[in-house]
Every structure is written in structure tokens, then in C-alpha cells.
C-alpha positions as CSV (number, residue, x, y, z in Angstrom):
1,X,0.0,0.0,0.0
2,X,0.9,3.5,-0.6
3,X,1.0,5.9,2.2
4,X,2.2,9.7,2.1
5,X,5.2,11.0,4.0
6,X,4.5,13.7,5.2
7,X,6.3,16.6,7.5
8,X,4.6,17.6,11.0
9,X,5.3,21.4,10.8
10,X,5.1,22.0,14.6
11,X,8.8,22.2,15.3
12,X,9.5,24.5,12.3
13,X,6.5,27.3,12.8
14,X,9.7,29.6,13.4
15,X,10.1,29.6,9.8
16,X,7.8,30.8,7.0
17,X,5.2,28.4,5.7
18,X,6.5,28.9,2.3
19,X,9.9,28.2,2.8
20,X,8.7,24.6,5.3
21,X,7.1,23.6,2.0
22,X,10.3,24.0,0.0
23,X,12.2,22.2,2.5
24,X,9.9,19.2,2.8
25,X,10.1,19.2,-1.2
26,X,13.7,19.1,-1.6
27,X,14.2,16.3,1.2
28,X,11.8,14.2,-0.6
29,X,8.4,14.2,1.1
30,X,4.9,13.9,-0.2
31,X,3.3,16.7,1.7
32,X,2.7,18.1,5.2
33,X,1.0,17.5,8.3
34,X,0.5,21.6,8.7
35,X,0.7,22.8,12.4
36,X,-2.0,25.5,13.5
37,X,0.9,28.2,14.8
38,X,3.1,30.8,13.4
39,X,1.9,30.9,9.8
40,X,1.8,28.1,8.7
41,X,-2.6,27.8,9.3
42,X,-4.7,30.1,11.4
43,X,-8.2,29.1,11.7
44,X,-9.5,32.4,12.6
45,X,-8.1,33.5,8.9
46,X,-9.5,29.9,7.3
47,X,-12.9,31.2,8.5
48,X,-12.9,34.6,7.5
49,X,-11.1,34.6,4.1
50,X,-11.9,32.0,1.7
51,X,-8.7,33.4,-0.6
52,X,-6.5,32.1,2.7
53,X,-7.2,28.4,2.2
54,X,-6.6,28.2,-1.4
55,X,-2.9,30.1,-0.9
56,X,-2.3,27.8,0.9
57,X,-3.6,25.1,-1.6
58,X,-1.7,27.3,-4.3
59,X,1.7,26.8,-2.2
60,X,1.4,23.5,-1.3
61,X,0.6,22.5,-4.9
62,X,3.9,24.9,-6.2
63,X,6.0,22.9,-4.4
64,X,4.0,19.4,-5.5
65,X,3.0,18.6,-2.2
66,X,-0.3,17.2,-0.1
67,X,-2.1,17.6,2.8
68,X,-3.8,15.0,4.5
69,X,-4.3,16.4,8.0
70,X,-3.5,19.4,10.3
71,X,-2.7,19.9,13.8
72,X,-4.1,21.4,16.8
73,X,-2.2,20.3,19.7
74,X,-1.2,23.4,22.1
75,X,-5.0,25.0,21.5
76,X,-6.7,21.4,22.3
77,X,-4.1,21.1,25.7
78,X,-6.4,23.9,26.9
79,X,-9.9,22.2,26.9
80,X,-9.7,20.2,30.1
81,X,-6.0,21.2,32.0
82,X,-6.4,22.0,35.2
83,X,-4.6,24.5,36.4
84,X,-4.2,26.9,33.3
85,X,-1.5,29.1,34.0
86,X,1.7,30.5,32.4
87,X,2.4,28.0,30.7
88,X,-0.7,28.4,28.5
89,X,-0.8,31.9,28.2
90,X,2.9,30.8,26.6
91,X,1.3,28.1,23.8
92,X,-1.8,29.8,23.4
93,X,-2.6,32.6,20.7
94,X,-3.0,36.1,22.2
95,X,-6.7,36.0,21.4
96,X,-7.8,33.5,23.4
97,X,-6.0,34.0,26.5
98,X,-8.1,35.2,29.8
99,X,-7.4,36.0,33.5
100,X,-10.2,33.4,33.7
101,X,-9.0,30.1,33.7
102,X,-12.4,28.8,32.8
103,X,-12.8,31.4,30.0
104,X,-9.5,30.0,28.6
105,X,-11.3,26.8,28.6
106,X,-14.3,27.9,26.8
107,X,-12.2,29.5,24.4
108,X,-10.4,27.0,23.3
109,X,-13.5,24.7,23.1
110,X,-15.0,27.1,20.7
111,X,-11.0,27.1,18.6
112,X,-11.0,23.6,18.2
113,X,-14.5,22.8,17.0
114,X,-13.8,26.0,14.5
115,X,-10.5,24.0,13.6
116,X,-12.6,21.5,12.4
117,X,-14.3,23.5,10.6
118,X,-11.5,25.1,9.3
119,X,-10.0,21.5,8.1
120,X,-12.9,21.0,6.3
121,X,-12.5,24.4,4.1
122,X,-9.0,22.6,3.4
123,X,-10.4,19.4,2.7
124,X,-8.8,17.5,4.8
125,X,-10.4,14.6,7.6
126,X,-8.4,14.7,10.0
127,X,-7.0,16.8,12.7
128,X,-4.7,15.9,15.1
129,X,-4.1,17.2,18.9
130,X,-4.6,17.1,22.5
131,X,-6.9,16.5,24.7
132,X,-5.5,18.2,27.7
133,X,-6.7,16.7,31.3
134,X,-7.8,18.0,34.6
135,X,-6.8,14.9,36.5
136,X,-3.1,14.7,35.3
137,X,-1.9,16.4,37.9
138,X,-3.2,13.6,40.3
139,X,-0.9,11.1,38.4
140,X,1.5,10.2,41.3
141,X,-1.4,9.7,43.5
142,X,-0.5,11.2,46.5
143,X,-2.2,13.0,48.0
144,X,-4.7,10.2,47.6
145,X,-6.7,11.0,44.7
146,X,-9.9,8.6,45.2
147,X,-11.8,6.9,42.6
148,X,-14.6,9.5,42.3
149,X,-12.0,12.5,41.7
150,X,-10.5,10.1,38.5
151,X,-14.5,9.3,37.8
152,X,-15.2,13.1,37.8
153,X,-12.0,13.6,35.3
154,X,-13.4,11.5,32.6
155,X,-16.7,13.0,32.7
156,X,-15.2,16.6,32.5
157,X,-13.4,15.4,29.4
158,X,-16.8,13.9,28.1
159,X,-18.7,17.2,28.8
160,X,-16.2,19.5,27.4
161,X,-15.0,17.3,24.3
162,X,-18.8,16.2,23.1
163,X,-19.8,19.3,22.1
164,X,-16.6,19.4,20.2
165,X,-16.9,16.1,18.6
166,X,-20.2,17.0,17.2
167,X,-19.2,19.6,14.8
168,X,-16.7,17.6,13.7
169,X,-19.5,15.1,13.2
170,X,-21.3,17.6,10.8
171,X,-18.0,18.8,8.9
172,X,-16.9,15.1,8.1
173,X,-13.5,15.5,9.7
174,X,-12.3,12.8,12.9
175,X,-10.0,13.7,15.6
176,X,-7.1,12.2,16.7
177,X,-6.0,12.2,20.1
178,X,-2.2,12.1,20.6
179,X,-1.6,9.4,23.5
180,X,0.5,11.8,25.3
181,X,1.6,12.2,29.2
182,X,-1.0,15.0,30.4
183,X,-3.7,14.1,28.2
184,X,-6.8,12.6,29.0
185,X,-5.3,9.3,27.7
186,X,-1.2,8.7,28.3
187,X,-1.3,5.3,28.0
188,X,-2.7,1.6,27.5
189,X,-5.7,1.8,29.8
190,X,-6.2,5.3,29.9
191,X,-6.9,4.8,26.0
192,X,-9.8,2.5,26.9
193,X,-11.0,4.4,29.5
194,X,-11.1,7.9,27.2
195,X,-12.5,5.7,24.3
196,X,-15.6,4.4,27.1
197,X,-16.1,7.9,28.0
198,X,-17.1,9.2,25.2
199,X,-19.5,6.2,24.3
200,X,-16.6,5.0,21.3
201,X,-17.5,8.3,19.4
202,X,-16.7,7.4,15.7
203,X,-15.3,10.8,15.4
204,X,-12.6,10.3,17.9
205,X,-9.5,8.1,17.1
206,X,-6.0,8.4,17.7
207,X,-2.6,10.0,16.4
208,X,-0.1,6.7,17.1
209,X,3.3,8.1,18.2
210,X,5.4,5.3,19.9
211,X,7.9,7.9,21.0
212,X,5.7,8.8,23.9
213,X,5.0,5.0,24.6
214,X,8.4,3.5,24.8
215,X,9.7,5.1,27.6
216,X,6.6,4.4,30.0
217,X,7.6,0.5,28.9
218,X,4.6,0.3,26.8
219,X,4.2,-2.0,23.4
220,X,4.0,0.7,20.8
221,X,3.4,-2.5,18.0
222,X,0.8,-3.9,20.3
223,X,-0.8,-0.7,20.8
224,X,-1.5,-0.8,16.7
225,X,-3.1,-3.5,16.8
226,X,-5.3,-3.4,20.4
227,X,-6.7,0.2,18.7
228,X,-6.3,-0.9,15.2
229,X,-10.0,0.7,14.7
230,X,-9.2,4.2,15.6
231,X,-5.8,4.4,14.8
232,X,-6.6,7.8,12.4
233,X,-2.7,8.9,12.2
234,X,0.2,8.3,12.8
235,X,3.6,10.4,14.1
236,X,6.9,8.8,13.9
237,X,9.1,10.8,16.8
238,X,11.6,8.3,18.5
239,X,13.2,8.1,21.9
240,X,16.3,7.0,23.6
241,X,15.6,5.6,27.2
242,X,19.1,5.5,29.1
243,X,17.7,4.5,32.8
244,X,19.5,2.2,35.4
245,X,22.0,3.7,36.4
246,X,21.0,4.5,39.4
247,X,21.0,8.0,39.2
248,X,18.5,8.1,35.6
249,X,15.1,8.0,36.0
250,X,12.4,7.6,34.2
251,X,10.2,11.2,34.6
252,X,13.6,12.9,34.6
253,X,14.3,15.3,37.2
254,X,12.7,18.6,36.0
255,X,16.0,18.7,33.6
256,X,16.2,20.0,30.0
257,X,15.8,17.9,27.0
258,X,19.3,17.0,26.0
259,X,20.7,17.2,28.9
260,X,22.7,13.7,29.7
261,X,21.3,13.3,33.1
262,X,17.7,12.1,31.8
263,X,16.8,9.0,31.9
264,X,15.1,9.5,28.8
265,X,14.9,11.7,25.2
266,X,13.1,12.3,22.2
267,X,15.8,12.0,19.7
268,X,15.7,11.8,15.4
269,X,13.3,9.1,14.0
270,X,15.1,6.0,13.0
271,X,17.9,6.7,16.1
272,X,16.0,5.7,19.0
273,X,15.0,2.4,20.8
274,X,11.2,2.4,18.9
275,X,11.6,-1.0,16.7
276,X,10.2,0.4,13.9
277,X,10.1,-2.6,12.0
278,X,7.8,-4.1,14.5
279,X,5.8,-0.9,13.9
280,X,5.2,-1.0,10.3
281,X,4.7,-4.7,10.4
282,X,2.0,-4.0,12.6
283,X,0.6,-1.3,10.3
284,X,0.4,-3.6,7.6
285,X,-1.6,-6.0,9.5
286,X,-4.5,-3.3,10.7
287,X,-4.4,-2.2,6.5
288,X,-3.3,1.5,8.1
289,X,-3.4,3.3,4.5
290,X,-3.0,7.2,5.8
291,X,-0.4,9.3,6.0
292,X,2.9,8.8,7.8
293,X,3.9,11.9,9.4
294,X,8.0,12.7,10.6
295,X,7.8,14.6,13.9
296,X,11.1,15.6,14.1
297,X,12.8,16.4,18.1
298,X,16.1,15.9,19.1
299,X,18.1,18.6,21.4
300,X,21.5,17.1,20.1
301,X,20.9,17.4,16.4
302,X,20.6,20.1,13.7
303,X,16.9,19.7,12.1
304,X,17.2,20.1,9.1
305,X,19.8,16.7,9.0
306,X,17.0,14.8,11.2
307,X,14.4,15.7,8.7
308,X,16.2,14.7,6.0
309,X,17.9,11.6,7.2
310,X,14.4,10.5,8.9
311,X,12.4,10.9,5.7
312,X,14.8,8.5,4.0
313,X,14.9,5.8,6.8
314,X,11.0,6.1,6.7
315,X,10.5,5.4,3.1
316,X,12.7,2.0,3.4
317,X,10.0,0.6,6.1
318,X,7.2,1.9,4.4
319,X,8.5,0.1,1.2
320,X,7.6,-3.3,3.6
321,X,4.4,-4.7,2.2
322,X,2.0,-7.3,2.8
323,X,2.5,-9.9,0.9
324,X,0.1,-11.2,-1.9
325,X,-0.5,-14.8,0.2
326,X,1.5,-16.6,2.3
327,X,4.7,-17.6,1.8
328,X,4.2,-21.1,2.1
329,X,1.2,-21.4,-0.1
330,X,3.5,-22.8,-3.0
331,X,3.9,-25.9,-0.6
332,X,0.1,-26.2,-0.9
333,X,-0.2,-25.8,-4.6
334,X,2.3,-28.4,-5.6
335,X,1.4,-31.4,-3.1
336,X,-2.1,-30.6,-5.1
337,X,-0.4,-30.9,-8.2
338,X,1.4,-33.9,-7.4
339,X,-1.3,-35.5,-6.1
């Protein structure tokens, strides 16, 4: 099967969309996976000025590349965190920004069902994000947080991200949740849980990245194929996990990214300890036939090598494919022939 490669634009909003798209094009991908920041997409623009959407088309097309999906992430975060503070204000754009922290809530409810809206004008289905979570913070579980506080959790998610998932019901576009730490779903059963809480909401799927699974120990191939229904994207990021020494651990100090005391880093696809192989193998059995999506962090290497270098390595395991039938059908053939 045939699926795109495309480039996740987050880490290069720094840089104008135009000259992303020229990038991505010389390194060899088939399109982008365009990141709601900077200017590379703005929804409020999308919405206002149908000339917006088709420049973008008209670049994107200049450069001969695609678009199968965009991204939401730092606007969705905002939906259900609990506390909203600095950090926010930070990711967030200016206009939606409050001294309320529930009005920051709201208005990033109202951003992300417009995004939806917005990726329809585009024609794309899919739009990838975050969740955010007000019970993340209770992840260490001390002090105590009982079951009714996790209860309450999910059903906050529920009753802010329903209203959500219903305009992207009426555009035609899904959503897919990045299984991240601090989102409403981080890992294996938190995935179920999420899924349950929404009542398995066709509209809501999931953005595999195995860079976020592999250092919480977690089976990144047998993830693809326990959620093989409402796996809508996928991210190829990798990480390095560098733990027992006795000094490394695993939710890494408060320290920088890069710096060699963590136990663990995001580093260039295709240089990390995700076995990728595994990945795509897995892929192939669920019939995954979207786009492949390079989201390229690593502290200790220049980007535009990773993105290049990654892009290649890709394409190799993406070149894997099913095979026709099995291998030892021939066996079968000629004992009937002989017979």
C-alpha cells in the first residue's frame, strides 16, 4: 500500500510556511502534516477569508505537495487542563488568552471545534491534537486521589470534548487524540477508559506516536493492533531511554531535554530504541493506508539533518508490504499438483 510522507510542521512554525514547503520538497516528502501556529494555518483566517485556504492550496501545490491532516495540539491542551496558567498563556494565541482560567477553557473549546471546521475548508479529515486533562496532575497519587476524583476527570473530558466532537461530526472531519503524558489518555488503559467515556465516538480516534510510549515501557506495535479501529494517524518521533544507572530515571528530574542526566529523550526518528520494523509490520496487518507523518525532536541534532535523514529511513519501512499470500502457499499448490 501507498501511504504519504509527510512533515509535522510543529517544530518549524519559526520559519515561514513557504519556505517549510520548499524544505519538505527538496528532502523528498509527499506533503505536510501543517501545524495550526506561526503561519503556517490560522483558523480564525481559514474562517474569515476563503482566498486564505486556497494560498495555501496554491503553495502547497507549487511545491508538488499534499495535505492529508493538520494539527491542533497546544489550543486542544487547553480544553480540560487543570490549572491553566503560564504556561498556557505561553502556547496559546493572544486571542484567546483570559485572566479566567475557565474562559480559557471555553475559548479553546469554541478554537477547536472551528479547527474543524476550518480543516474541512481545506479538505482535509483529519486533525490531530490534544486533549489536555484536569486529573493529570493527580498522576503520582499522592495526596490520595480517590476513585470518584478520576470518575469526575473523565466525565469533564466527556462534557467538554462532546460538544466538540459533534461539529466535527457535521463537517466530516475525525479527531485524533495524541496518547501523550498530560492528556486525557497517556497510555494503554487510559486509552480505553477515554475511548468508554465518550461512548466510542466514531469521530474520535487516535494520532499513534510510539515515542511517547516507549519510555513508560509500553508495546508501541501492540498498541496498533489493540486500537487498530481508531488508529486515524500516525507520528513517527523516537526516543532514547538511558535509565539504570542509578542516578537516571524515568520522569527525569525537571531537567532540560538533552541534557545527559535524563533518563530518557526524544531523539531523530530512526535513532532511538522504537523498533520500527515491528511498527510498520503492525501497520500492515491493521491495512493502516493514511499518511505517515515525521515529527522531528532531538536537542542534540541540527533539524534540518533529522528531517532529512528521517524521511529516508521512513520510506525504506514503508517500502515493507503485505504480501500477496502466504509464503508457504506454494507448498500447498504443488502437493495438489502432485497428487
Amino acid at each position: 500500500m501507498t501511504r504519504p510522507i509527510t512533515l509535522f510542521t510543529g517544530q518549524w512554525t519559526d520559519l515561514p510556511f513557504e519556505e517549510v514547503c520548499r524544505l519538505a520538497a527538496r528532502w523528498g516528502y509527499d506533503g505536510l502534516e501543517i501545524a495550526c501556529g506561526g503561519d503556517h494555518f490560522e483558523v480564525d483566517r481559514a474562517l474569515a477569508d476563503p482566498a486564505y485556504v486556497r494560498a495555501k492550496r496554491d503553495v502547497l501545490e507549487e511545491h508538488g505537495l499534499g495535505v492529508w491532516a493538520i494539527s491542533n495540539h497546544l489550543v486542544g491542551q487547553a480544553v480540560c487542563d487543570h490549572p491553566i496558567d503560564e504556561r498556557h498563556r505561553a502556547i496559546l494565541p493572544a486571542r484567546l488568552w483570559d485572566a479566567d482560567p475557565e474562559q480559557v477553557r471555553r475559548n479553546a473549546a469554541r478554537e477547536m471545534a472551528d479547527t474543524a471546521r476550518a480543516a474541512g475548508l481545506l479538505g482535509v479529515d483529519t486533525v490531530v491534537g490534544f486533549t489536555g486533562s484536569s486529573i493529570w496532575h493527580t498522576v503520582a497519587m499522592f495526596p490520595p486521589a480517590g476513585a470518584a476524583m478520576i470518575d469526575a476527570g473523565y466525565r469533564d473530558f466527556a462534557d467538554r470534548w462532546n460538544p466538540i466532537l459533534d461539529v466535527f461530526e457535521e463537517q466530516g472531519v475525525r479527531f485524533a487524540l495524541e496518547v501523550h503524558p498530560s492528556e486525557i489518555a497517556y497510555d494503554y488503559w487510559t486509552t480505553h477508559r477515554t475511548l468508554e467515556a465518550i461512548g466510542h465516538r466514531r469521530s474520535f480516534g487516535l494520532n499513534w506516536d510510539p515515542s511517547h510510549m516507549v519510555w513508560q515501557d509500553l508495546d508501541p506495535a501492540g498498541f496498533i493492533l489493540e486500537f487498530a479501529e481508531r488508529i486515524y494517524h500516525v507520528d513517527c518521533k523516537d526516543t532514547r531511554v538511558r535509565v539504570g544507572d542509578g542516578r537516571r530515571g524515568r520522569l527525569s528530574s525537571h531537567l532540560p531535554w538533552g541534557d545527559p542526566r535524563r533518563g530518557w529523550d526524544f531523539v531523530s526518528t530512526g535513532r532511538g530504541d522504537v523498533h520500527w520494523e515491528d511498527c510498520f509490520r503492525a501497520l500492515n496487518t491493521i491495512d493502516y493506508g493514511g499518511p505517515v507523518s515525521i515529527e522531528w525532536e532531538d536537542a542534540g541534532m541540527d533539524r534540518r539533518d533529522g528531517a532529512a535523514e528521517a524521511v529516508a529511513f521512513i520510506r525504506g519501512l514503508a517500502a515493507i508490504r503485505p504480501p500477496a499470500a502466504a509464503f508457504d502457499a506454494v507448498f500447498t499448490s504443488t502437493a495438489g499438483l502432485e497428487g
